[in-house]
KOLMILO-308995 format. One record per residue: y, z, x of N, C-alpha, C in turn; residue in three letters. Coordinates in pm, whole numbers, padded with zeros to 5 digits, always signed. Atoms other than C-alpha are relative to their C-alpha. Layout:
BEGIN
YZXYZXYZXALA...
END
This chain:
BEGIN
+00067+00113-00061+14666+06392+12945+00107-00096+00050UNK-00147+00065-00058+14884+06159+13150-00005-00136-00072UNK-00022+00121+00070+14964+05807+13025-00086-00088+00101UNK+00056+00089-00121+14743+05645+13361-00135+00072-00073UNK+00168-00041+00064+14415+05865+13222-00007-00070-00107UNK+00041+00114+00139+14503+05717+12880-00036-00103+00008UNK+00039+00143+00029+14504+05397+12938-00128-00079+00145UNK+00121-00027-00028+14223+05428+13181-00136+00022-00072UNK+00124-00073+00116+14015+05608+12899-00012-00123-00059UNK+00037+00093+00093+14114+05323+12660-00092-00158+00073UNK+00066+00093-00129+13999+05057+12977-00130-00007+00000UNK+00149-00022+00029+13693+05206+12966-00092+00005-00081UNK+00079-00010+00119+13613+05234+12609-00012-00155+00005UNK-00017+00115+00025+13716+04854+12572-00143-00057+00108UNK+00100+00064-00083+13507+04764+12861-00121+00055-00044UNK+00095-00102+00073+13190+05000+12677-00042-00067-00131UNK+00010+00130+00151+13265+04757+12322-00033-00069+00078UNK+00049+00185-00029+13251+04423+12532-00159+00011+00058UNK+00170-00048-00058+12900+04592+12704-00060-00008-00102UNK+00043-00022+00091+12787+04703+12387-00024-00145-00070UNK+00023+00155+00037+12863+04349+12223-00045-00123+00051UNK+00090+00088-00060+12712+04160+12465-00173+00052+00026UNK+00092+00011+00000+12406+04366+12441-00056-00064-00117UNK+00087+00048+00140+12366+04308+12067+00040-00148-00032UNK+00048+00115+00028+12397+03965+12095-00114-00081+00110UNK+00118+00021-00059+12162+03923+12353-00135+00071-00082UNK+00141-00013+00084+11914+04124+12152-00015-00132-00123UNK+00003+00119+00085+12033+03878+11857-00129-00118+00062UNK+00044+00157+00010+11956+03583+12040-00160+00039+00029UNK+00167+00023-00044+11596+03758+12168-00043-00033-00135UNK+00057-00058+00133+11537+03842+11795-00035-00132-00042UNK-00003+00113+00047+11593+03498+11699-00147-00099+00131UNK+00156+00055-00057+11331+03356+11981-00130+00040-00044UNK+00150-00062+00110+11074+03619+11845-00025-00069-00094UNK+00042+00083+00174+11146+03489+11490-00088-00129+00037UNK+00012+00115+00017+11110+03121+11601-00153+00038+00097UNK+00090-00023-00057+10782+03224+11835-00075+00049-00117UNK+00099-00044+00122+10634+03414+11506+00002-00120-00112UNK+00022+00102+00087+10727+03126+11290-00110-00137+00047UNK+00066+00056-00069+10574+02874+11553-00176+00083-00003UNK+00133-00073-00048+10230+03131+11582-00023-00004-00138UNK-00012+00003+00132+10266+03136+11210-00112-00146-00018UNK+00030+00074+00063+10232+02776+11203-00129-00053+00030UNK+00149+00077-00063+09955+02714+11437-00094+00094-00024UNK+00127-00086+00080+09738+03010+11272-00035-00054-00122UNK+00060+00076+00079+09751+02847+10993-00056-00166-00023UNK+00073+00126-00034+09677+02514+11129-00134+00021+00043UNK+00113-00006-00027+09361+02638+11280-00095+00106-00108UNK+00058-00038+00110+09271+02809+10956-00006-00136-00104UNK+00039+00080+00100+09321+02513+10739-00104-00123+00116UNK+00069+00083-00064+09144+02312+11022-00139+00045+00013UNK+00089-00082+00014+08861+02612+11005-00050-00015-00115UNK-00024-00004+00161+08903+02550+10618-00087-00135+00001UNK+00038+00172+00005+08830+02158+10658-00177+00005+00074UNK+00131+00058-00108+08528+02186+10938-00103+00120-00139UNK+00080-00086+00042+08418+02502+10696-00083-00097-00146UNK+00056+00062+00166+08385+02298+10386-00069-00128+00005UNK+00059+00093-00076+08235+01975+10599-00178+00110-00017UNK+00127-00109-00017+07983+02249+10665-00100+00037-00109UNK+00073+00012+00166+07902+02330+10318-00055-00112-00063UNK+00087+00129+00011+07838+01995+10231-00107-00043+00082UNK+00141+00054-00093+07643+01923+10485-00138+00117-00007UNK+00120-00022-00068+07423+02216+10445+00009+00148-00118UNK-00029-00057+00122+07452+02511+10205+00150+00065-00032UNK-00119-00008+00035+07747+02614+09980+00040+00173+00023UNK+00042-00126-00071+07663+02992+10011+00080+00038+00137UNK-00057-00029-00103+07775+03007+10377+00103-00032+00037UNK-00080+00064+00010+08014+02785+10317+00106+00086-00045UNK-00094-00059+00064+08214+03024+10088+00025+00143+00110UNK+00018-00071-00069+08123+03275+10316+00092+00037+00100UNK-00064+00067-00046+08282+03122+10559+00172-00015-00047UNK-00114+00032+00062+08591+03053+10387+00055+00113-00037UNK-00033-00133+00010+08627+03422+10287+00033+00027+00099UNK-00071-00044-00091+08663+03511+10610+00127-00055+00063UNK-00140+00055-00107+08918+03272+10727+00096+00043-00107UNK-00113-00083+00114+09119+03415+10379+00038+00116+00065UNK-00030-00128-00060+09111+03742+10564+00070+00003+00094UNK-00089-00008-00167+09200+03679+10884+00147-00065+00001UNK-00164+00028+00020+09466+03469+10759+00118+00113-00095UNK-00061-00062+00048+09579+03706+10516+00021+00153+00100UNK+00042-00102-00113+09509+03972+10834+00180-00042+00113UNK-00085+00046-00050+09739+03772+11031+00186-00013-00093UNK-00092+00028+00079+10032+03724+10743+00058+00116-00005UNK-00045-00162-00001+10041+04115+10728+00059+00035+00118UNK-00093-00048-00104+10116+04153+11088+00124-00068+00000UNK-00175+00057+00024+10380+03932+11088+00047-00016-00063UNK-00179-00061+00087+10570+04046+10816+00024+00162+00039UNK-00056-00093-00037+10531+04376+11011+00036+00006+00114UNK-00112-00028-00162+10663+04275+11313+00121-00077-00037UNK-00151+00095+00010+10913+04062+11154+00094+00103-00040UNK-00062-00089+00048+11026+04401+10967+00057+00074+00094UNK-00018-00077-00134+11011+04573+11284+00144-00032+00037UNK-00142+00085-00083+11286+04321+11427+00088+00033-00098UNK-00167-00007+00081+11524+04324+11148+00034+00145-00008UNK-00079-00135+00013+11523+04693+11147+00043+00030+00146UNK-00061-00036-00134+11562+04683+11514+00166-00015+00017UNK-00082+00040+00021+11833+04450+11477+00115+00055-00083UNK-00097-00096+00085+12006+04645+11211+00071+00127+00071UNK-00043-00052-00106+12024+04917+11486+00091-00002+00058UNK-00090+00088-00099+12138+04707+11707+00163+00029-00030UNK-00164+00002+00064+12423+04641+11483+00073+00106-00018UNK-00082-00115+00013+12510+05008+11413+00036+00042+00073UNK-00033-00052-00175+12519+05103+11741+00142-00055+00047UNK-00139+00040-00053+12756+04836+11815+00126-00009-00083UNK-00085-00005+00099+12973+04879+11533+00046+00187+00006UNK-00019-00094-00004+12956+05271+11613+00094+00013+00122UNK-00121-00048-00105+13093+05253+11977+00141-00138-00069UNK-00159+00049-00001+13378+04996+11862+00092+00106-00090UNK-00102-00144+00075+13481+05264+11607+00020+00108+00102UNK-00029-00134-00148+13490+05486+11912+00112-00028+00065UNK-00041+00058-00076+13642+05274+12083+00190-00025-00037UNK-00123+00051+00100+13942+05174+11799+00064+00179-00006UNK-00049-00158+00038+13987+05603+11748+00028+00015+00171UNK-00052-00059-00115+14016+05635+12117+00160-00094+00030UNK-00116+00058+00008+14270+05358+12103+00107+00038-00051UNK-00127-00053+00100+14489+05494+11834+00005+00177+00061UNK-00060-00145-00033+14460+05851+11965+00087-00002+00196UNK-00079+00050-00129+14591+05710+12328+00114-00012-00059UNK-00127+00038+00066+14873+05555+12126+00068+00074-00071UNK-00045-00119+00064+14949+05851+11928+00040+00116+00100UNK-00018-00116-00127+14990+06076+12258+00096-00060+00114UNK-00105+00005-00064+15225+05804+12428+00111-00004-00049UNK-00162-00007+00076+15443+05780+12105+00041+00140-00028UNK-00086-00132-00008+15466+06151+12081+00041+00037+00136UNK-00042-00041-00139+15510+06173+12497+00152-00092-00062UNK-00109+00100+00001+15825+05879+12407+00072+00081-00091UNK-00061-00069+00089+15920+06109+12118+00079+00129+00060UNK-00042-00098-00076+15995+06396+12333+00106-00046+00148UNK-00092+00061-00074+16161+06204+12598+00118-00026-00035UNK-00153+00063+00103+16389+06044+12356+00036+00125-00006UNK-00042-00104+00054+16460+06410+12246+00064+00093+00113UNK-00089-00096-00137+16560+06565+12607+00082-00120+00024UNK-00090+00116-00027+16753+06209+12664+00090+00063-00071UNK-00096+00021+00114+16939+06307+12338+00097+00131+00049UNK-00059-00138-00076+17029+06674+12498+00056-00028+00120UNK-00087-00026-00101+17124+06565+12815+00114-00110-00049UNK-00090+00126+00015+17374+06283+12666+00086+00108-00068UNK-00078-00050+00034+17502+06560+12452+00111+00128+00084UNK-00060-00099-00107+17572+06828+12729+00093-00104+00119UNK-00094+00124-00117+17736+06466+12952+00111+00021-00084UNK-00142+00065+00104+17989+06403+12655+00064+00125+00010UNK-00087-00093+00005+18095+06774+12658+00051+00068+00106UNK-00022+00008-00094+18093+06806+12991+00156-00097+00080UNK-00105+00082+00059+18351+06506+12927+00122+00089-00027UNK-00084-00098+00070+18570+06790+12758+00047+00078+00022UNK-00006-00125-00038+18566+07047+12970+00045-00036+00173UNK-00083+00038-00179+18753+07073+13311-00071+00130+00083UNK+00072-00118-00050+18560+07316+13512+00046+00004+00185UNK-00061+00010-00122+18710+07455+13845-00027+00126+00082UNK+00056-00189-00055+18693+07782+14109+00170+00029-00029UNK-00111-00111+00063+18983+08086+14027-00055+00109+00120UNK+00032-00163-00031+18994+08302+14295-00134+00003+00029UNK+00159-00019-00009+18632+08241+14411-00081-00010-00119UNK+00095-00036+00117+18513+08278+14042-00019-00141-00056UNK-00037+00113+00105+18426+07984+13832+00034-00001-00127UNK-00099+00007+00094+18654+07888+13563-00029-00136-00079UNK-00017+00141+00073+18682+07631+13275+00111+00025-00067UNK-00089+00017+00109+18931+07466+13079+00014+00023-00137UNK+00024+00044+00158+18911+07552+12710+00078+00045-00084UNK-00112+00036+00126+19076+07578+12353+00065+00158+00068UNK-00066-00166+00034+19322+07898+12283-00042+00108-00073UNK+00061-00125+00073+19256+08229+12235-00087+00091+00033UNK+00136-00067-00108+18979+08270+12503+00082+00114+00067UNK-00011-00081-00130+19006+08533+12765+00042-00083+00134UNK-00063+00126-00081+19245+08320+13049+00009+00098+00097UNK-00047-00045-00127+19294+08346+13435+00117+00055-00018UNK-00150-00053-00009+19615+08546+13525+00085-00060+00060UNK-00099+00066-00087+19761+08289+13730-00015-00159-00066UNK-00013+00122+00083+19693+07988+13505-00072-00016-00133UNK+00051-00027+00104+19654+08010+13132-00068-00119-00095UNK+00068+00108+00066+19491+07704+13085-00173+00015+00017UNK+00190-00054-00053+19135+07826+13242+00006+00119-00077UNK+00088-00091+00038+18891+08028+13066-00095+00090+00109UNK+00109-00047-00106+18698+08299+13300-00154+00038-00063UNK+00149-00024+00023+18323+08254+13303-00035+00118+00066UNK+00050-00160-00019+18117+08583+13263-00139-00066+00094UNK+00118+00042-00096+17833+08533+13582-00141+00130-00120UNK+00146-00101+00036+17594+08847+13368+00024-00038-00113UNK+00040+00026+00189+17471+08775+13014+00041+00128-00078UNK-00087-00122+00093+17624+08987+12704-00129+00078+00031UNK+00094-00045-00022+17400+09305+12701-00107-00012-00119UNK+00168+00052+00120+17160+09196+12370-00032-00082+00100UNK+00039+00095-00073+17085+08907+12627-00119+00042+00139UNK+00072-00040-00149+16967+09126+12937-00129+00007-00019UNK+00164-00020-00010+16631+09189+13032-00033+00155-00008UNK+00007-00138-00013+16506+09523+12947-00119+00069+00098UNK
END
């Protein structure tokens, strides 16, 4: 993978988290209007139940107690009717919300592993660089050492005693142009 895809890839994950985290706080903040809209519907259901409560029991006095209770049973229901849904839509939300959150806590871990495996693929690309740097610095320095020249058309180097030497100057070594024969190609 080249080091421009990497950090492309990681570009894109990053930009994928900040998406991701700006959806789940926009759901947040809906979640939180819901709440305050169910707490608000909350409050005015039970304002027109205890105000149902008040005209119901006006009622009874004024006329029998019988229908009165009657009466009053049902608005227990409907309120207790009403109390049930919204603790199951309130459940609803927080498990939505919980979602929410895994989701966005799933791509940033995506996001953090694509990071570190980018970074792990330009320090082993830098690792290998360094390591042919280190080879060609060592083949410069001995290169340094060595006097290398033509003989007669052939090429020749300078080296220690004892080698195989030109016949007309015993300071050059003659280089073999064909590889020993374990070396050849069969």
């Amino acid at each position: 993978m080249e080091h421009k895809s990497v950090e492309e890839f990681i570009a894109s994950a990053a930009l994928l988290g900040a998406h991701l985290t700006r959806q789940c706080e926009s759901a947040s903040t809906r979640l939180q209007q819901l709440s305050a809209a169910l707490t608000r519907s909350i409050d005015e259901g039970q304002a027109r139940i205890a105000a149902s409560t008040r005209d119901t029991l006006r009622d009874s006095l004024a006329s029998e107690l019988p229908v009165a209770l009657q009466g009053l049973g049902e608005s227990t229901r409907q309120l207790q009717y009403m109390v049930e849904r919204m603790q199951q839509a309130q459940a609803a939300l927080e498990q939505r919300a919980r979602w929410m959150g895994l989701k966005a806590a799933s791509a940033l871990l995506v996001a953090a592993l694509a990071v570190l495996a980018g970074t792990g693929y330009v320090a082993a690309d830098n690792v290998a660089r360094s390591q042919q740097a280190l080879v060609r610095l060592e083949v410069m320095q001995a290169l340094e050492q060595v006097t290398i020249t033509s003989c007669d058309g052939r090429p020749c180097v300078k080296l220690e005693d004892g080698l195989r030497r030109w016949h007309r100057n015993e300071h050059y070594v003659l280089v073999d142009r064909d590889p020993p024969p374990e070396l050849q190609p069969r």
